[in-house]
Residue frames as a rotation matrix with the C-alpha (Angstrom) as fourth column:
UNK 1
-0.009 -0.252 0.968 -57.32
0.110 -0.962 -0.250 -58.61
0.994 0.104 0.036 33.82
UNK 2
-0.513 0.004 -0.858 -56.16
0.853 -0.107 -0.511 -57.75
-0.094 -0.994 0.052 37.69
UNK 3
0.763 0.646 -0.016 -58.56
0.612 -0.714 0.338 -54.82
0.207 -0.268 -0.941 39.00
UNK 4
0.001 -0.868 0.496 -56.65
0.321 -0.470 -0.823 -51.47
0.947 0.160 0.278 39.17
UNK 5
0.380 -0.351 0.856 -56.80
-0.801 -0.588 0.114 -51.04
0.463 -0.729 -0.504 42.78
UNK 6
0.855 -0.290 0.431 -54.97
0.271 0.957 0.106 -54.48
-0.442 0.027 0.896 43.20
UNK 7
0.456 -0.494 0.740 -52.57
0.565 -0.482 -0.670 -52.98
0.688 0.724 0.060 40.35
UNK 8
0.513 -0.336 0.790 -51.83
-0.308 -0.931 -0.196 -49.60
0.801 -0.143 -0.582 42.66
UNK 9
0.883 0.136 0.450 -51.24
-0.470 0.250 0.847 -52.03
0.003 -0.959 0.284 45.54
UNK 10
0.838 -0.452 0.306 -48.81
0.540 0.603 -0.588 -53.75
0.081 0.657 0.749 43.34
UNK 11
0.564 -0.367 0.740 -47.12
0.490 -0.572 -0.657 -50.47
0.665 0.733 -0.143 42.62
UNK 12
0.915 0.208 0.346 -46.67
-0.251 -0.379 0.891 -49.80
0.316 -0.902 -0.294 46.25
UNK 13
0.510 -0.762 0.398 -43.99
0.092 0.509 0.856 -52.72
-0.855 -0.400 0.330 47.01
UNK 14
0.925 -0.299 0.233 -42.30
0.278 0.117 -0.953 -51.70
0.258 0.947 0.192 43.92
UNK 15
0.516 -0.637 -0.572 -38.26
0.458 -0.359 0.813 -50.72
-0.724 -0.682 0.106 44.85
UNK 16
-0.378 -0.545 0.748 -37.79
0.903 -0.039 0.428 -49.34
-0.204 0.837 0.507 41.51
UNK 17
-0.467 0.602 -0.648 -38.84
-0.289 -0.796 -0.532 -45.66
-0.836 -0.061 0.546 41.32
UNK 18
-0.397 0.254 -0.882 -39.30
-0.915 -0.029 0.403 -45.51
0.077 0.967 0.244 37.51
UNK 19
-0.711 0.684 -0.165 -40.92
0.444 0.618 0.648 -48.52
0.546 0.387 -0.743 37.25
UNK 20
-0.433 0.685 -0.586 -43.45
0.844 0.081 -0.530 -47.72
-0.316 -0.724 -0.613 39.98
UNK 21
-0.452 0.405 -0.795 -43.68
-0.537 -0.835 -0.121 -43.77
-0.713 0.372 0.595 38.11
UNK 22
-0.538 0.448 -0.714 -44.80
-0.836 -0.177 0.518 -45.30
0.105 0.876 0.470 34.63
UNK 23
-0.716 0.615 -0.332 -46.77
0.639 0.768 0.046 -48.05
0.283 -0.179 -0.942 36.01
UNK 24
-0.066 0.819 -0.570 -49.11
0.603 -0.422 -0.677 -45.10
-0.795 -0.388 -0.466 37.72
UNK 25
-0.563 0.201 -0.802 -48.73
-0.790 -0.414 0.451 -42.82
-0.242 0.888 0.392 34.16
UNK 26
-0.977 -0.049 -0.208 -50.18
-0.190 0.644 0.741 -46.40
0.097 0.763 -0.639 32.77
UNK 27
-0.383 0.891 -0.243 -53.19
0.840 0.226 -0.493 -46.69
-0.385 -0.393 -0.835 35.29
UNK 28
-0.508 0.342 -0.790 -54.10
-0.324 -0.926 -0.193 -43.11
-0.798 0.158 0.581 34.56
UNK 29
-0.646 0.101 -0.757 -54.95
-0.727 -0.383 0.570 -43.96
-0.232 0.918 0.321 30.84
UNK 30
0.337 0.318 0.886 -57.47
-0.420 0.893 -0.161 -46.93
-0.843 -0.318 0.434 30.59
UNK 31
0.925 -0.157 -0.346 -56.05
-0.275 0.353 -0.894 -47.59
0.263 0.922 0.283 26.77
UNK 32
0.026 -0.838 -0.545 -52.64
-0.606 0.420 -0.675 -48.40
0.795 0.348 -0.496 28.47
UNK 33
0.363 0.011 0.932 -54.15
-0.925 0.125 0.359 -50.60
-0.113 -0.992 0.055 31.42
UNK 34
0.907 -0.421 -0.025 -52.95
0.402 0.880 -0.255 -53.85
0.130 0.221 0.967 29.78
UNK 35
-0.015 -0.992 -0.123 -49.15
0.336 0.111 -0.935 -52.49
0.942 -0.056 0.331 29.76
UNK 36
-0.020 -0.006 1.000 -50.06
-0.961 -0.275 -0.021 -51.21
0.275 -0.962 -0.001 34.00
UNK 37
0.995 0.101 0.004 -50.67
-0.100 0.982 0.157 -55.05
0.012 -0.157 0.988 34.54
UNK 38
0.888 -0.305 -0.345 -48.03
0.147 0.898 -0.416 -56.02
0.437 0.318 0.841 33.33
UNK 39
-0.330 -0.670 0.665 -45.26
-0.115 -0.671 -0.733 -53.55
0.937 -0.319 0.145 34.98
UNK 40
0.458 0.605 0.651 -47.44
-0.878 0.193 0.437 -54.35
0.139 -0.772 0.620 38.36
UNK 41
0.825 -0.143 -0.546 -46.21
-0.140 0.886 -0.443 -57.72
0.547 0.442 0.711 37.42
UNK 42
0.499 -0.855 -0.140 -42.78
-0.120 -0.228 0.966 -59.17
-0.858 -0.465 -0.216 38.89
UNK 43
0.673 -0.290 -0.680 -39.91
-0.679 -0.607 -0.413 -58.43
-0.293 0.740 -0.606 36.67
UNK 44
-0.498 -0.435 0.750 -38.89
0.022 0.858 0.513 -61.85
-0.867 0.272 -0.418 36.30
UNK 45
0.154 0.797 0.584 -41.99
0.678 0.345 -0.649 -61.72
-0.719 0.496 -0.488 33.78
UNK 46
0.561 0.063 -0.825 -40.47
-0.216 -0.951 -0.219 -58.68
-0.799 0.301 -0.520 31.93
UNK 47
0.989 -0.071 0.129 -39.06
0.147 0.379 -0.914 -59.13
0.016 0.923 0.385 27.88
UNK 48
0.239 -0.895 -0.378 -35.92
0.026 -0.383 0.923 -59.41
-0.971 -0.230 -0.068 27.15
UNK 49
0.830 0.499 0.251 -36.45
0.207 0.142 -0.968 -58.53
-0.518 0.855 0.014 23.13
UNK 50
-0.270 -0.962 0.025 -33.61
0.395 -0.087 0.915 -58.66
-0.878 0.257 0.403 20.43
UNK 51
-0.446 0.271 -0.853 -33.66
-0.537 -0.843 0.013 -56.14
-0.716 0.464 0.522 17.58
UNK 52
-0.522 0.568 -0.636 -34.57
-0.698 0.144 0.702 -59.10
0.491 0.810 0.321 15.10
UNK 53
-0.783 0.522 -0.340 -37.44
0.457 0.111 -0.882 -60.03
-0.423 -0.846 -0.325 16.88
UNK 54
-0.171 0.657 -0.734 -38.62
0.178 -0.712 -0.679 -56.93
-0.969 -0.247 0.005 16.52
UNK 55
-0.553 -0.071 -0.830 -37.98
-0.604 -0.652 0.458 -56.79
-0.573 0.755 0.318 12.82
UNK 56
-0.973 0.196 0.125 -39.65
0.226 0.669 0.708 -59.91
0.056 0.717 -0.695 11.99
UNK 57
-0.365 0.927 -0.085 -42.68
0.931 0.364 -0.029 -58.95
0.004 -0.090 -0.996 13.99
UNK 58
-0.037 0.538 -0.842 -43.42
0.481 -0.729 -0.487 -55.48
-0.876 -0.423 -0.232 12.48
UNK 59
0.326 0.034 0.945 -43.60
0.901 -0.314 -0.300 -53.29
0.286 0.949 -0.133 9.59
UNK 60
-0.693 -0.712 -0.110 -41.92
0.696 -0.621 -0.362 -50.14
0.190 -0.328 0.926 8.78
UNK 61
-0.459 0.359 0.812 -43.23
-0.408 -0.898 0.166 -46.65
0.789 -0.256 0.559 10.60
UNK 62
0.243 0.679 -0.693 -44.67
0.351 0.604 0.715 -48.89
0.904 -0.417 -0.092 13.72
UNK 63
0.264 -0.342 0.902 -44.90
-0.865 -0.497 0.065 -47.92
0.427 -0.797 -0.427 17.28
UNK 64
0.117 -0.222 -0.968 -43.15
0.415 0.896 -0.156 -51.21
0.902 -0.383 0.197 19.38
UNK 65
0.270 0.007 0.963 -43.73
-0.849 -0.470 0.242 -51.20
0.454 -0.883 -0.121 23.12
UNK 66
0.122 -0.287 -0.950 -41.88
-0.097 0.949 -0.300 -53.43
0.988 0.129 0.088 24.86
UNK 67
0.675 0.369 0.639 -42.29
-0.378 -0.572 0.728 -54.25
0.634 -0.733 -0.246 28.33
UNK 68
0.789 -0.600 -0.129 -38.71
0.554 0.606 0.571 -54.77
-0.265 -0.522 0.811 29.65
UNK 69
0.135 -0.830 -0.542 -35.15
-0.428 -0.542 0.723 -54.11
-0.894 0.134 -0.428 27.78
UNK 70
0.987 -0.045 -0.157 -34.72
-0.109 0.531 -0.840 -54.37
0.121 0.846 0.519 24.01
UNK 71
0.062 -0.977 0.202 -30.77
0.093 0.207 0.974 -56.11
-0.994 -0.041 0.104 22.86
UNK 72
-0.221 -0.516 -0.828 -28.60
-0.916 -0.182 0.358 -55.90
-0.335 0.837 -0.433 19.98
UNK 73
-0.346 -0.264 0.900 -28.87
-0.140 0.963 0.228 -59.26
-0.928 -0.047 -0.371 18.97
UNK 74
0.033 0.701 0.712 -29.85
0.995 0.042 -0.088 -58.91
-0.092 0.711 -0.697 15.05
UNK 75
-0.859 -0.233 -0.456 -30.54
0.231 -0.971 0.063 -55.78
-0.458 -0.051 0.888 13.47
UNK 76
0.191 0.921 -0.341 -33.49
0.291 -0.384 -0.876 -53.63
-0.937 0.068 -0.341 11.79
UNK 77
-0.760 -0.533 0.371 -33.76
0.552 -0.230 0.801 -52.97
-0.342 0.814 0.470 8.29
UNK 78
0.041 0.732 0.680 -36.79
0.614 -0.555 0.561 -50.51
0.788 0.395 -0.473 8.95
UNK 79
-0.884 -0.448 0.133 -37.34
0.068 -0.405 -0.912 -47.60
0.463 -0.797 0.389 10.58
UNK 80
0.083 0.696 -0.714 -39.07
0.677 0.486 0.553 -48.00
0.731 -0.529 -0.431 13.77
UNK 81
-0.106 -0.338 0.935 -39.95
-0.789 -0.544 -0.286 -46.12
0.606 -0.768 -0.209 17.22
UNK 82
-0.027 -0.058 -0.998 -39.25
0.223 0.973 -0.062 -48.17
0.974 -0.225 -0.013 19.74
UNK 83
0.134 -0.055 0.990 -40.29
-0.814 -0.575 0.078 -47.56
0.565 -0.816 -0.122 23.48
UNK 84
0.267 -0.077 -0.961 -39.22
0.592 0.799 0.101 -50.21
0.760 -0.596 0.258 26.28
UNK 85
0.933 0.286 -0.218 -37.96
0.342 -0.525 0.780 -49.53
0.109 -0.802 -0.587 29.48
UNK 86
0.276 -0.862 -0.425 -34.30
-0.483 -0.507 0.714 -49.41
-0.831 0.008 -0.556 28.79
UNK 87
0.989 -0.141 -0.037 -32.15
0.017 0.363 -0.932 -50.48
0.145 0.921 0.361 26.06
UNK 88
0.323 -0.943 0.079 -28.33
0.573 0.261 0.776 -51.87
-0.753 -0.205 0.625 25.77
UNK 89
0.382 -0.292 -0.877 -26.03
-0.509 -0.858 0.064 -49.07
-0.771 0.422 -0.477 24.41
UNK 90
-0.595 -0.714 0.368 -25.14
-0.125 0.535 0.835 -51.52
-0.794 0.451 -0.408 22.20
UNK 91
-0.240 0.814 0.529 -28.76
0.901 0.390 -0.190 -51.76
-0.361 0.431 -0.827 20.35
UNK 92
0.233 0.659 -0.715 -28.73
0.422 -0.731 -0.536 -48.01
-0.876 -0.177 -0.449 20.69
UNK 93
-0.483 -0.720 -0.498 -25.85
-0.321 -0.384 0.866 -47.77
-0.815 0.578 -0.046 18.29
UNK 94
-0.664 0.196 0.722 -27.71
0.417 0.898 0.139 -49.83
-0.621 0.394 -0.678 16.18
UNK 95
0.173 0.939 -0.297 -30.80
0.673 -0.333 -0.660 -47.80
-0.719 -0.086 -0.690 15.91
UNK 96
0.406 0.166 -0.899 -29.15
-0.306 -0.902 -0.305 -44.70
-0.861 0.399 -0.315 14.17
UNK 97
-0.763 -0.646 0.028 -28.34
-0.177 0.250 0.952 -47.07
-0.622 0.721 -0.305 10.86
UNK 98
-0.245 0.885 0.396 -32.28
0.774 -0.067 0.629 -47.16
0.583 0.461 -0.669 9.85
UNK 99
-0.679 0.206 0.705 -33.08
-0.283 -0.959 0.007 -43.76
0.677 -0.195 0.710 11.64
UNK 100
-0.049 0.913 -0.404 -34.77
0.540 0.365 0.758 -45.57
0.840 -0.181 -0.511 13.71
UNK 101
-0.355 -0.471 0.808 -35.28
-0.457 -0.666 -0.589 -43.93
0.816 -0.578 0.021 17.34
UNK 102
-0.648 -0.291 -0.704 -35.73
0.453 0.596 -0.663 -44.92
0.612 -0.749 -0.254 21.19
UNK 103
-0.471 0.145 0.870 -38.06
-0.625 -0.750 -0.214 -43.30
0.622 -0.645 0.444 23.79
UNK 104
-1.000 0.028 0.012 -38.58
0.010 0.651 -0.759 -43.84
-0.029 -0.758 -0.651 27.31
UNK 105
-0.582 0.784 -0.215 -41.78
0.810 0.583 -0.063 -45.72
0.076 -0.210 -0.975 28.15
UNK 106
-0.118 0.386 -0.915 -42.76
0.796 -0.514 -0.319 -42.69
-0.593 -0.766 -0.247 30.29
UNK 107
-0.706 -0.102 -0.701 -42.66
-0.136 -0.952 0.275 -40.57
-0.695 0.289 0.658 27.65
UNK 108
-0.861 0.351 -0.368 -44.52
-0.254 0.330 0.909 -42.35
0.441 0.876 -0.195 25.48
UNK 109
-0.309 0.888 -0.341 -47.77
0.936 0.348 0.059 -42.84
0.171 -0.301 -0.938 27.91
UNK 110
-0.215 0.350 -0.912 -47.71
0.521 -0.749 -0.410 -39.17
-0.826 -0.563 -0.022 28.27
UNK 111
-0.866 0.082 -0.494 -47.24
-0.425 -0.641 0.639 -38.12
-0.264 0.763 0.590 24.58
UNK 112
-0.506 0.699 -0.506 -49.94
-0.438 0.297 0.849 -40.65
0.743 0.651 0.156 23.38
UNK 113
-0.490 0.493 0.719 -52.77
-0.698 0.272 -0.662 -41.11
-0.522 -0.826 0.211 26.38
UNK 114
0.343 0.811 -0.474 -54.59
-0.926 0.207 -0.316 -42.79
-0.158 0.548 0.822 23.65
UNK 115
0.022 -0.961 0.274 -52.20
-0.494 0.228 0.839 -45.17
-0.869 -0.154 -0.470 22.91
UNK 116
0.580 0.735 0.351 -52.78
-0.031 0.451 -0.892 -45.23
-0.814 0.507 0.284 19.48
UNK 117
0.851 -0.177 -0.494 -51.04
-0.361 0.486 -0.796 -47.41
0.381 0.856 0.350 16.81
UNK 118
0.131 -0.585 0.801 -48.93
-0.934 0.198 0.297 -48.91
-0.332 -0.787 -0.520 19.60
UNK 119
0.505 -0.104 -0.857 -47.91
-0.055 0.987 -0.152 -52.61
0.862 0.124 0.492 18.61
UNK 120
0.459 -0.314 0.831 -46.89
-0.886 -0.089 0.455 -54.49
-0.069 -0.945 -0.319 21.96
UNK 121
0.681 -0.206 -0.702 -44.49
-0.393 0.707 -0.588 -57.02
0.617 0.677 0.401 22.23
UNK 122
0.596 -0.106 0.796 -43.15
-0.737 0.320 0.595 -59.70
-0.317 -0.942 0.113 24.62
């Protein structure tokens, strides 16, 4: 685990706003300081996750945080919420054939501080 003023320092030389906003929403919460690490992180190190992926490694009604961009590649035959930082409009299209939905990251560390029944994936 990196110490969180090591983390903010991190967050500093970021040139992405939005990353650098929901990396400090992440430090705030200590239940999402594992997903502040990693966004602190360089973004070579960030997922690039394909929808079946995600479908092998979950069950249906799960939260999935991913810490990057999710693809189309594969599809979902449950419905999920999926938060990541972006998604291809091509996965998004995807999403509304199991009801599943999308939200940004940033919304999701503010709706749930707790981050509870999150499932993370890389």
């Amino acid at each position: 685990m990196v110490a969180k003023r090591t983390i903010k320092f991190r967050v500093r030389r970021k040139t992405n706003p939005a990353i650098a906003e929901v990396t400090r929403a992440a430090l705030k919460n200590t239940a999402w300081a594992k997903v502040a690490q990693m966004l602190s992180g360089p973004t070579r190190l960030y997922s690039s996750v394909n929808l079946s992926q995600i479908d092998k490694e979950t069950k249906a009604g799960d939260t999935v945080v991913i810490i990057g961009k999710i693809l189309a590649k594969g599809s979902l035959t449950k419905k999920l919420r999926l938060c990541a930082l972006s998604i291809s409009k091509s996965a998004e299209s995807r999403l509304s054939e199991t009801k599943s939905q999308f939200v940004p990251l940033i919304e999701e560390i503010n709706k749930n501080p707790k981050a509870e029944g999150i499932k993370l994936i890389r």
